[in-house]
C-alpha positions in Angstrom: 81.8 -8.7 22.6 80.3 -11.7 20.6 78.2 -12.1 23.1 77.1 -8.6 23.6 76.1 -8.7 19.8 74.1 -12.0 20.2 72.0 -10.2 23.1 71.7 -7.3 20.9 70.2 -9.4 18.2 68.2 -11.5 19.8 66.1 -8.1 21.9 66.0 -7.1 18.6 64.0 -10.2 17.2 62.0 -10.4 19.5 60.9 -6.7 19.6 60.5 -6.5 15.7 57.8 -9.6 16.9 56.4 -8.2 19.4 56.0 -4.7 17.8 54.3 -6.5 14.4 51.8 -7.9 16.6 50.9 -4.9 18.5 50.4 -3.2 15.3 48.4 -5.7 14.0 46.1 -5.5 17.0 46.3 -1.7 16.5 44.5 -2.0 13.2 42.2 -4.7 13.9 41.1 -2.1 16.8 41.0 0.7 14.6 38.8 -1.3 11.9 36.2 -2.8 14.0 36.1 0.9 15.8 35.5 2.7 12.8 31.6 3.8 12.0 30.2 1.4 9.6 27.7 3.2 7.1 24.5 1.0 6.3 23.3 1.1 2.7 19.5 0.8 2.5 17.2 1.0 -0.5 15.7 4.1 -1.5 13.1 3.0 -4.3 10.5 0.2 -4.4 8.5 -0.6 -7.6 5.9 -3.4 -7.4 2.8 -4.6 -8.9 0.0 -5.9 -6.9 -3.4 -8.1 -6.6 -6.4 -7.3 -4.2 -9.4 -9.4 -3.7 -12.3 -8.9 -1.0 -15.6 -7.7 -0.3 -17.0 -4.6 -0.7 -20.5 -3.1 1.1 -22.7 -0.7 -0.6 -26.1 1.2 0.3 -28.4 -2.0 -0.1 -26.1 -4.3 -1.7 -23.0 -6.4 -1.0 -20.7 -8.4 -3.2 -16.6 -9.2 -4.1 -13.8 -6.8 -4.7 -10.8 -7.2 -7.1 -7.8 -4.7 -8.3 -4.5 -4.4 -9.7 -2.3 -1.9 -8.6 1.1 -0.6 -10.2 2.7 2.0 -7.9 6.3 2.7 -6.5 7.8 4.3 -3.1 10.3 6.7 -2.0 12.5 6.3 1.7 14.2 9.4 2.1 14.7 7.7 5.3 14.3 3.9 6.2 11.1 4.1 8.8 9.5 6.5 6.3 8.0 6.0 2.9 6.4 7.8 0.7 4.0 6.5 -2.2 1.5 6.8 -5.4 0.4 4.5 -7.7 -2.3 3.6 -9.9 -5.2 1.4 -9.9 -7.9 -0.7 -11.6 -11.1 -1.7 -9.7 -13.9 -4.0 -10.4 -17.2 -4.6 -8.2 -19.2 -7.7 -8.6 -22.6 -6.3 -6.9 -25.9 -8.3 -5.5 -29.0 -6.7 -4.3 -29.9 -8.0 -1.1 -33.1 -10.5 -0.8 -34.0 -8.4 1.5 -37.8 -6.2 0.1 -36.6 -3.3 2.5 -34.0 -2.3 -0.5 -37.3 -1.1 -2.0 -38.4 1.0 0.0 -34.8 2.8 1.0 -34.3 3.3 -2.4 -36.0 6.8 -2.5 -34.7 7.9 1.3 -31.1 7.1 0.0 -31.5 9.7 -3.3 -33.5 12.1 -1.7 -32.5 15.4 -1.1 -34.9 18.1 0.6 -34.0 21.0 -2.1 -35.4 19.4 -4.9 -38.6 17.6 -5.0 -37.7 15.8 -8.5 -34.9 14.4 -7.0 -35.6 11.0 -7.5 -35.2 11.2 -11.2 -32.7 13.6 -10.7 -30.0 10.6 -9.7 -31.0 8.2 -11.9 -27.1 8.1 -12.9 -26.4 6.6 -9.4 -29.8 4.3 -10.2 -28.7 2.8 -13.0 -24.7 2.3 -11.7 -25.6 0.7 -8.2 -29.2 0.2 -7.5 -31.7 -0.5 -10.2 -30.0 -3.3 -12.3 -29.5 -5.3 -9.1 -33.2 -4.8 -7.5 -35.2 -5.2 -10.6 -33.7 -8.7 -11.7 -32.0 -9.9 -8.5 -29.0 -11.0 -10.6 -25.3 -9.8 -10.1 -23.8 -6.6 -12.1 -19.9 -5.4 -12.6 -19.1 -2.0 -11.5 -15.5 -0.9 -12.5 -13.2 2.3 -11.8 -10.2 3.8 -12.1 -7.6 5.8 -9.4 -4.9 7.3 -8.2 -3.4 6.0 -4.9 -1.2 8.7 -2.6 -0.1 6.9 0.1 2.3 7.4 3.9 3.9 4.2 5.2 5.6 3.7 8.8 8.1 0.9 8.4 8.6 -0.3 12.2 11.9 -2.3 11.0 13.4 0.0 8.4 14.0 -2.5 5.1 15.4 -5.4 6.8 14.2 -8.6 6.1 11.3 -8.6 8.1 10.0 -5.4 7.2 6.6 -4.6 8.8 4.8 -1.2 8.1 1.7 0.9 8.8 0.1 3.2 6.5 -2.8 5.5 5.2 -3.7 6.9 1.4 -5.7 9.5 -0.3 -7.7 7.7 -3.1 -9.3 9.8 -6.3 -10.5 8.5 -9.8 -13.3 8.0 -12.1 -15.7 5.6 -12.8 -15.0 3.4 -16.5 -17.1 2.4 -19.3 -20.0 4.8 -20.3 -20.6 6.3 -16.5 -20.5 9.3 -15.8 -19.2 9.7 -11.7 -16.4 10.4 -9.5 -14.4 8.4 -6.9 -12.7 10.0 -4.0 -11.9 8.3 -0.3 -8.7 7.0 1.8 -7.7 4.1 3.1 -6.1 2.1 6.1 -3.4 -0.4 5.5 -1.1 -3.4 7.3 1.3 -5.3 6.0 4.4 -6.9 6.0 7.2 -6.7 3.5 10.0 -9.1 3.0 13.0 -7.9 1.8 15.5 -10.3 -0.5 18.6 -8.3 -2.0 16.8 -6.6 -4.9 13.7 -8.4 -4.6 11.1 -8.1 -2.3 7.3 -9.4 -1.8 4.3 -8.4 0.8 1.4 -9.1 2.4 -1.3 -6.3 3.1 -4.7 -6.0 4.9 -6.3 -2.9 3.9 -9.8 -1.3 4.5 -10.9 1.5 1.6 -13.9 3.9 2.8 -15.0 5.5 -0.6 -17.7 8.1 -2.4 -19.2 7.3 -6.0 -20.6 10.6 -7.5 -22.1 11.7 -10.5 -20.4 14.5 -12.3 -23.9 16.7 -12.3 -25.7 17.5 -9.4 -26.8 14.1 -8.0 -26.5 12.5 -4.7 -23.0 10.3 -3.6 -23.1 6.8 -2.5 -20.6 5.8 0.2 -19.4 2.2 0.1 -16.5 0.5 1.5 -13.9 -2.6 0.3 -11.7 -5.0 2.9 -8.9 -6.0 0.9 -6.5 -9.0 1.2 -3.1 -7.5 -1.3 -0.1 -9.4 -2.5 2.1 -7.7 -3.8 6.3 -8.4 -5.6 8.7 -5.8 -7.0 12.3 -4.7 -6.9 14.5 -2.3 -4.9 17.5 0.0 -5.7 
């Protein structure tokens, strides 16, 4: 009987082992088999530099802008931004005498014949200050920036993205004109917790018009951008 009872107790044992173990396992299965839900950031606020050169009619010269601006992920590949920016144009007329003479071809429109001193808004902004003293002249503006952007690596660390925008402002200071345009963009964002920095190539094809009836201008800016800002 004593030694019926010893049996007993040690099957017993060694089942109340065995049985902690395979439960054990049973959770560690169950854990590492349950769907894990990934977090990612919804909202990114940054600030941002530019610097480059922008081409004109008969002129060429540097680019610079700040931009503050913030965007929305309803999903990671897919952002969605707008922001606002302030531009300045450092402008050179080129050495080149053939400036002269397109001067009046580039204002001229064939339904008015006093056209030319119809746009002297536009003269006076881009044109004449450079070609009368040769010397350099600051252009600035103001926009609004909507923009798309593809991020090919949702928000992970290495984050990099494709994107277009819709670009409209005005001009600043005393002149009277218009802005309006898009732009290209690719970059790279890096992503750090909360904190995240990027690097953007972008090319910005643009109209300047005067708020009467005048003639636009088209010019364009290639952009080097660095930008930092925070997620949540």
């Amino acid at each position: 009987m004593k030694k019926i009872i010893f049996i007993l107790f040690i099957c017993l044992s060694f089942s109340g082992i065995f049985g902690q173990d395979s439960s054990e396992e049973t959770s560690k299965t169950e854990s590492t088999t349950k769907p894990v839900t990934e977090e990612f950031k919804k909202w990114y606020i940054s600030l941002q530099g530019s610097g480059g050169n922008v081409t004109a009619p008969v002129e060429k010269g540097t680019a610079a802008s700040g931009k503050f601006g913030f965007e929305y992920r309803p999903i990671p590949y897919i952002g969605f931004g707008m922001g606002l920016s302030n531009n300045n144009l450092t402008l050179k007329s080129s050495e080149d005498l053939t400036s002269l003479l397109l001067l009046p071809i580039l204002f001229s429109t064939p339904s008015s014949s006093s056209s030319s001193s119809s746009s002297s808004t536009l003269n006076l902004i881009f044109l004449l200050p450079l070609l009368t003293s040769n010397q350099s002249t600051n252009f600035s503006y103001n926009t609004l920036n909507l923009d798309f952007n593809f991020h090919m690596n949702k928000d992970r660390l290495f984050d990099p993205y494709i994107g277009i925008g819709l670009i409209g402002g005005s001009c600043a200071g005393a002149s009277a004109c218009t802005i309006s345009g898009g732009e290209g963009r690719l970059g790279l964002q890096l992503n750090f917790g909360t904190f995240f920095t990027y690097l953007q190539g972008q090319y910005q094809a643009l109209t300047i018009g005067a708020r009467e009836e005048q003639p636009a201008v088209n010019f364009s800016n290639t952009l080097g951008t660095l930008g930092i800002g925070v997620r949540f």
